[in-house]
C-alpha positions in Angstrom: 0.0 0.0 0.0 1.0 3.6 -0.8 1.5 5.9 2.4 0.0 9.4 2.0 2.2 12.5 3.2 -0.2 15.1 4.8 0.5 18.4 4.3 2.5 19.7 7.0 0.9 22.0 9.9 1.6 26.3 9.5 1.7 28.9 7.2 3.8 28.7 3.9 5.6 32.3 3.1 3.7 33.0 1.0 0.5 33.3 3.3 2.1 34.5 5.9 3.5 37.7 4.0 -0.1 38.4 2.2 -1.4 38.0 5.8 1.2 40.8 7.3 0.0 42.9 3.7 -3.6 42.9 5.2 -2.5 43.5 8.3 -0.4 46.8 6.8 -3.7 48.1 4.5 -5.9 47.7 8.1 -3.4 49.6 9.7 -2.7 52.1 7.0 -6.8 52.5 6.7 -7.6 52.7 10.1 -5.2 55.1 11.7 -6.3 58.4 9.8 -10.1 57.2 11.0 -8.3 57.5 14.7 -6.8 60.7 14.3 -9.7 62.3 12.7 -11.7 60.9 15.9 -9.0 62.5 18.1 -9.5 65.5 16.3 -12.9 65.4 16.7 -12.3 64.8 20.5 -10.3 67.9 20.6 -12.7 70.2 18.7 -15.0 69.6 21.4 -13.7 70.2 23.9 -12.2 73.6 22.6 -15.8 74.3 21.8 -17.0 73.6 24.9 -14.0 75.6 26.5 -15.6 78.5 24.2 -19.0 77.6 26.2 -17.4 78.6 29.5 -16.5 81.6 28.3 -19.8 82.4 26.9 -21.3 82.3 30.4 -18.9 83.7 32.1 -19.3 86.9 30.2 -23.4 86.3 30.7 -22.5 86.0 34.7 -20.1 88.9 34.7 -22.7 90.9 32.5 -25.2 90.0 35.3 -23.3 90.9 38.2 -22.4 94.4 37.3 -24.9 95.1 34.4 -22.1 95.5 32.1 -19.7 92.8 29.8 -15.6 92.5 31.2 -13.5 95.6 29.5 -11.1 94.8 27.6 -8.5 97.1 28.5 -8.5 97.4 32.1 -6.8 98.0 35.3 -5.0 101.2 37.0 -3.5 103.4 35.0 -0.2 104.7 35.0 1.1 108.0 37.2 2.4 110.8 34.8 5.8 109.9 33.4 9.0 111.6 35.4 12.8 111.1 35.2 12.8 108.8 38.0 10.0 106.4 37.0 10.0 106.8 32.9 12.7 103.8 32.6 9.9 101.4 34.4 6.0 101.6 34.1 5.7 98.2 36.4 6.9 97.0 39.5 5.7 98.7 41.9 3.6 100.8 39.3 0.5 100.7 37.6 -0.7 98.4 34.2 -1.0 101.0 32.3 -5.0 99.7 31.8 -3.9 96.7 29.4 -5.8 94.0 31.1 -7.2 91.8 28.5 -11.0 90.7 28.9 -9.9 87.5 30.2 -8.3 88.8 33.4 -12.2 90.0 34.2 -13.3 86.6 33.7 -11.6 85.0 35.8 -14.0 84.1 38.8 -16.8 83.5 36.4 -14.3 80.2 35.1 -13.4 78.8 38.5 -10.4 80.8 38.9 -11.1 82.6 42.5 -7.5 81.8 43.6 -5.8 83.6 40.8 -8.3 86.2 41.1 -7.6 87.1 44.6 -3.9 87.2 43.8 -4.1 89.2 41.0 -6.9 91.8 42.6 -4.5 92.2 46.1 -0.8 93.6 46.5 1.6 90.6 45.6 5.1 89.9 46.7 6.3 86.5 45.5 9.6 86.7 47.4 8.9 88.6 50.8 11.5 90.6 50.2 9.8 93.8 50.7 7.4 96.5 49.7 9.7 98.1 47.3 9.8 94.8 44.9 5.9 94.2 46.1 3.0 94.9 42.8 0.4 96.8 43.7 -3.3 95.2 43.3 -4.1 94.0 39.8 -0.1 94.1 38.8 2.6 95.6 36.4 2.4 95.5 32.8 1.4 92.1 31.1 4.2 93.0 28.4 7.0 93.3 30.6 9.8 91.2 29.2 10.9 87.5 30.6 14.5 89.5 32.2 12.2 91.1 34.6 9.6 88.0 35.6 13.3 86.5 36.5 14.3 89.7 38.4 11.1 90.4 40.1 8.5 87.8 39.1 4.7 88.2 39.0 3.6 84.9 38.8 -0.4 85.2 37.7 0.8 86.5 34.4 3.0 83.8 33.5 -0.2 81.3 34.3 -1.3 79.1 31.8 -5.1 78.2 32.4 -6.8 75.5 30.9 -9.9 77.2 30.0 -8.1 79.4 28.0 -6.1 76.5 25.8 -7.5 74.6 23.3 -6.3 70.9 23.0 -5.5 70.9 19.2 -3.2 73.7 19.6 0.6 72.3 20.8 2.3 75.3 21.8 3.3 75.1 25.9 6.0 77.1 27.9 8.7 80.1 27.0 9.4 82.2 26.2 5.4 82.5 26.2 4.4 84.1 29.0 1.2 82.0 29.6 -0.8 81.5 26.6 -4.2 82.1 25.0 -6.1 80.8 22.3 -9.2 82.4 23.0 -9.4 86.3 21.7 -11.8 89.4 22.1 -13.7 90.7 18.8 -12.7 94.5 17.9 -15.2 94.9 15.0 -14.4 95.0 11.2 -12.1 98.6 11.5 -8.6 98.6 13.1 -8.2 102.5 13.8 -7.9 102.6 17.8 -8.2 98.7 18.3 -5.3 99.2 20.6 -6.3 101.7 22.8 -9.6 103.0 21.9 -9.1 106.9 22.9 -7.9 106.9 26.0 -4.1 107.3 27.2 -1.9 105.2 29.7 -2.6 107.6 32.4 -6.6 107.6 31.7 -7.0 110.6 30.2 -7.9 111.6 26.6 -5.2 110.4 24.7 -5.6 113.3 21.6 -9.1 115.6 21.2 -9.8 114.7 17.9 -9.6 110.8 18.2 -12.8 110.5 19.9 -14.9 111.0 17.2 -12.9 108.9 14.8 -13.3 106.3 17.6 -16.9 106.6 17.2 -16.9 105.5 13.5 -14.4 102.7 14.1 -14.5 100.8 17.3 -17.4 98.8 15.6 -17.1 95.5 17.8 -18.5 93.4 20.9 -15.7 95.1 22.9 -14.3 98.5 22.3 -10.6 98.9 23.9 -10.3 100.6 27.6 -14.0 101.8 27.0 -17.5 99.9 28.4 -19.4 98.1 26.7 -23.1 96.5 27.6 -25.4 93.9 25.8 -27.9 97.2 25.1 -25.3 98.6 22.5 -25.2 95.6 20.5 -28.1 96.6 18.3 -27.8 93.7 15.5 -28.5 91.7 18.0 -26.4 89.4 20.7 -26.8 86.1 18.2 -25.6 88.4 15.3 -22.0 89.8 16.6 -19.3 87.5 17.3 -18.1 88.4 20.6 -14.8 86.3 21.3 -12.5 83.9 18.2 -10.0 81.0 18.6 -6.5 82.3 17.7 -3.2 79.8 17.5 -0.3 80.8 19.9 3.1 80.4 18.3 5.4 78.0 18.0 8.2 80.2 16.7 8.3 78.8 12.8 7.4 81.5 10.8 3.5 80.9 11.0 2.1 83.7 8.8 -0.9 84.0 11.7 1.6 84.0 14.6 4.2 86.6 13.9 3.5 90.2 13.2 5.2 92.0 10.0 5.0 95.7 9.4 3.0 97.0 6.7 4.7 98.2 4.0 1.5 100.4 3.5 1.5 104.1 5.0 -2.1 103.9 6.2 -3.3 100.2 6.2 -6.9 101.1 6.8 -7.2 103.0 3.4 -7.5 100.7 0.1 -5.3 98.1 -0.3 -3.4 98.2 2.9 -5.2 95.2 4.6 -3.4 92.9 1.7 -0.2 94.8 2.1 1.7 92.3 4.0 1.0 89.5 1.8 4.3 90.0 -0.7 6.3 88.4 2.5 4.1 85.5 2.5 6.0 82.2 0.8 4.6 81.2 -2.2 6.0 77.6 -2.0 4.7 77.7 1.5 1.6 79.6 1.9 1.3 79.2 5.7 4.7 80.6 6.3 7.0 83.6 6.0 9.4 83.9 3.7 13.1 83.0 5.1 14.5 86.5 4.4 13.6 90.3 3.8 10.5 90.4 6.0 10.1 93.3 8.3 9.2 91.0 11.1 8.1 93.1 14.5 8.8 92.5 18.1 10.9 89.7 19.9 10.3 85.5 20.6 8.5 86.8 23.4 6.1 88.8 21.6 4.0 86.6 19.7 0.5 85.9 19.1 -1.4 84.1 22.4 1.5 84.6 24.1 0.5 86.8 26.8 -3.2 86.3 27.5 -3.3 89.5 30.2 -2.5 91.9 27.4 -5.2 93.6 26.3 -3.5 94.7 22.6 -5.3 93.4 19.9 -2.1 91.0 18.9 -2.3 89.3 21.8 -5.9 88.9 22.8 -8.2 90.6 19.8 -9.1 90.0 16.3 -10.8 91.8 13.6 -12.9 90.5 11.0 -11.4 92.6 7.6 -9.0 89.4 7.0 -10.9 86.1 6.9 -10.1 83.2 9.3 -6.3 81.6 8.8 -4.6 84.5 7.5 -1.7 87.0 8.0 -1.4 89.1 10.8 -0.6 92.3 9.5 0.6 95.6 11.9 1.2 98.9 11.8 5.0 99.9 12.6 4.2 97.7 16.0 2.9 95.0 17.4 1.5 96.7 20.4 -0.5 99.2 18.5 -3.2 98.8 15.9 -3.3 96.0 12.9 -5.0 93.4 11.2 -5.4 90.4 12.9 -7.7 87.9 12.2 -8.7 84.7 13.8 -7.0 81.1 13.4 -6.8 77.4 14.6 -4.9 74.4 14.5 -8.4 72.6 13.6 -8.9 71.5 9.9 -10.7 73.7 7.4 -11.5 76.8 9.8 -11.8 77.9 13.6 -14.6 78.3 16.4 -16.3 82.4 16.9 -18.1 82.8 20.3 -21.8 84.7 19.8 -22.6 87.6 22.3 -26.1 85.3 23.2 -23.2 82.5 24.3 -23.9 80.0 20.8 -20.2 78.8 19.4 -20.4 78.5 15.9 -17.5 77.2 13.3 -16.2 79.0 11.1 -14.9 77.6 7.8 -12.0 79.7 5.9 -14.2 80.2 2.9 -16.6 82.2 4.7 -17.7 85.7 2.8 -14.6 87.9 3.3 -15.8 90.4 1.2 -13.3 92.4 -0.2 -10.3 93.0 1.8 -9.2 95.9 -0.3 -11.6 97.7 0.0 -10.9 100.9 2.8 -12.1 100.4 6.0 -15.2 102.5 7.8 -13.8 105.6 9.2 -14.8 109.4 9.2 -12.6 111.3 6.3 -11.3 111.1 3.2 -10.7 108.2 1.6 -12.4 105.8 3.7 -15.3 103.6 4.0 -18.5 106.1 5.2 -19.4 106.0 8.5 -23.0 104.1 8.9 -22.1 102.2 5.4 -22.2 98.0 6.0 -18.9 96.3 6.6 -16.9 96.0 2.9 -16.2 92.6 4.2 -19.2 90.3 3.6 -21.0 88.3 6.4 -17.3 87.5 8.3 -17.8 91.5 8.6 -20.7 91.8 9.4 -20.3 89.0 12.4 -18.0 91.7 14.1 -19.7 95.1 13.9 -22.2 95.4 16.5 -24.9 98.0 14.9 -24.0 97.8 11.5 -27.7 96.8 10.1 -26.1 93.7 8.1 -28.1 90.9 7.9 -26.5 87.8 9.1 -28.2 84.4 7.7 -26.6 80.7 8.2 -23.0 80.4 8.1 
């Protein structure tokens, strides 16, 4: 009798590489689906970070019948010999304390609060090195947090962070990704009218204030839900920013305008020459009139109330440039941004957080901004820049529909 050979127990090679091949496509097809997921995880919660917010300008609004200022604090004595080389320590804040600072008991924050609303001496060492109540500058420079450090400042909170965004520690001094809306006009963003001692910073600007502080919140002056006249689910009243990481990020570090009035025609675009073409989301490497220092970057310092740090206007749509004039502690164009795909989250004065895509109606962006005078946009004209304009004027009659 013949003896039969059975086939021997295992895998041949062959199977077992077209098994490790399925494995590999699996992989390969199931890891985006976990990182989308992730991302969708993290959207949340940024939007629901946005939520806090919302109420805690609601509470605050119903506690002293008005919303937080953005621009706040004590303002500085008149400038001598002896004190001109420091306006902090133990000096005022020269009333540039963003809107968040305000907030800060409405988000669970009581503890900071109290430190930052007392006198504060980190080291004991005395009341010449001690801050008076509500602290020094929030854009004093990391030499002189080492010398003589005010702690709240260099915070980071985590209401104020969102998830997606990666950017943690120095030469940040505690960040933000959350910012105030200053309207669809950037003359006075910075300031509004009103000087570092609290006085009226020059006779004729409040007028032109009038016509172009068009936003939720109007810098170092009050604001209340009455004034809002298109309506609290109309006007965007905070937007998500991106804090830098120090690569270049055409949203995250300021360039001077080339432009020698960036609020007439064309200037809003005039920084866009220094963008990479091969790179679209980046600077170019060299020959860009880049302002300020590492330390001076967007989200970096969510105390200061300078619309670099903690504002936006809506003349640039979401996810572009940010675009200054001569400074990055005065007035420019600033827009809002994410690390989310495709767009970024707007808070609504009535509290609603709403996504924003980067297609939204701009408008046209070189168009001149509203402003009394010559050569600008009339005052009591709608925003030149579509709905995303219309979102951040606050009684500008534009109808807003689904976005």
């Amino acid at each position: 009798m013949k003896r039969r050979h059975g086939r021997p127990a295992g895998f041949t090679l062959v199977e077992l590489l077209v098994v490790i091949a399925i494995i590999g496509i699996l992989v390969g097809l199931l890891l985006p689906a976990v990182q989308a997921a992730r991302e969708a995880a993290r959207r949340m919660s940024c939007s629901n970070n946005f939520k806090q917010l919302g109420l805690a300008i609601h509470n605050y609004h119903s506690s002293f019948r008005m919303m937080p200022k953005h621009g706040s604090g004590t303002y500085q004595t008149p400038l001598t010999a002896a004190n001109n080389a420091s306006k902090d320590a133990p000096g005022s804040n020269r009333s540039d304390l963003s809107v968040l600072v305000g907030m800060l008991p409405f988000i669970e924050q009581q503890g900071l609060w109290d430190q930052i609303s007392n006198p504060y001496d980190s080291d004991g060492a005395g009341p010449l090195e001690a801050f008076q109540a509500f602290g020094p500058w929030p854009n004093r420079s990391l030499a002189e947090h080492v010398t003589n450090p005010y702690d709240p400042w260099m915070a980071n909170i985590p209401t104020f962070r969102c998830p997606s965004d990666p950017g943690v520690g120095l030469p940040s001094h505690g960040r933000t990704n959350y910012a105030a809306c200053l309207g669809d006009s950037g003359t006075l963003s910075h300031i509004g009218y009103i000087s570092d001692e609290g006085n009226i910073y020059n006779s004729a600007w409040p007028p032109i204030a009038n016509t172009t502080l068009r936003g939720a919140f109007r810098p170092r002056l009050q604001s209340k839900f009455r004034d809002i006249l298109d309506g609290l689910s109309n006007t965007a009243a905070m937007g998500e920013i991106i804090t830098d990481l120090g690569d270049n990020d055409i949203r995250s570090r300021a360039v001077d305008s080339p432009h020698p009035d960036m609020w007439k025609a064309n200037g809003a675009t005039s920084c866009k020459p220094y963008i990479d073409p091969e790179r679209p989301r980046f600077w170019l490497a060299n020959g860009v009139p880049f302002t300020g220092d590492a330390e001076q970057r967007r989200g970096s310092k969510w105390a200061m109330a300078r619309p670099f740090y903690t504002g936006f206007l809506t003349v640039l749509g979401p996810n572009t440039e940010a675009c200054v004039q001569t400074t990055q502690e005065g007035e420019g164009n600033t827009s809002t941004s994410s690390r989310h795909q495709g767009g970024c989250h707007i808070l609504m004065c009535d509290g609603a957080v709403r996504f924003v895509t980067d297609s939204i109606d701009a408008g046209d962006p070189n168009l001149p901004q509203v402003r009394v005078g010559a050569d600008f946009t009339a005052p009591g004209s709608p925003s030149p820049y579509g709905l995303w304009g219309a979102l951040g004027s606050r009684s500008g009659s534009e109808t807003v529909g689904e976005f």
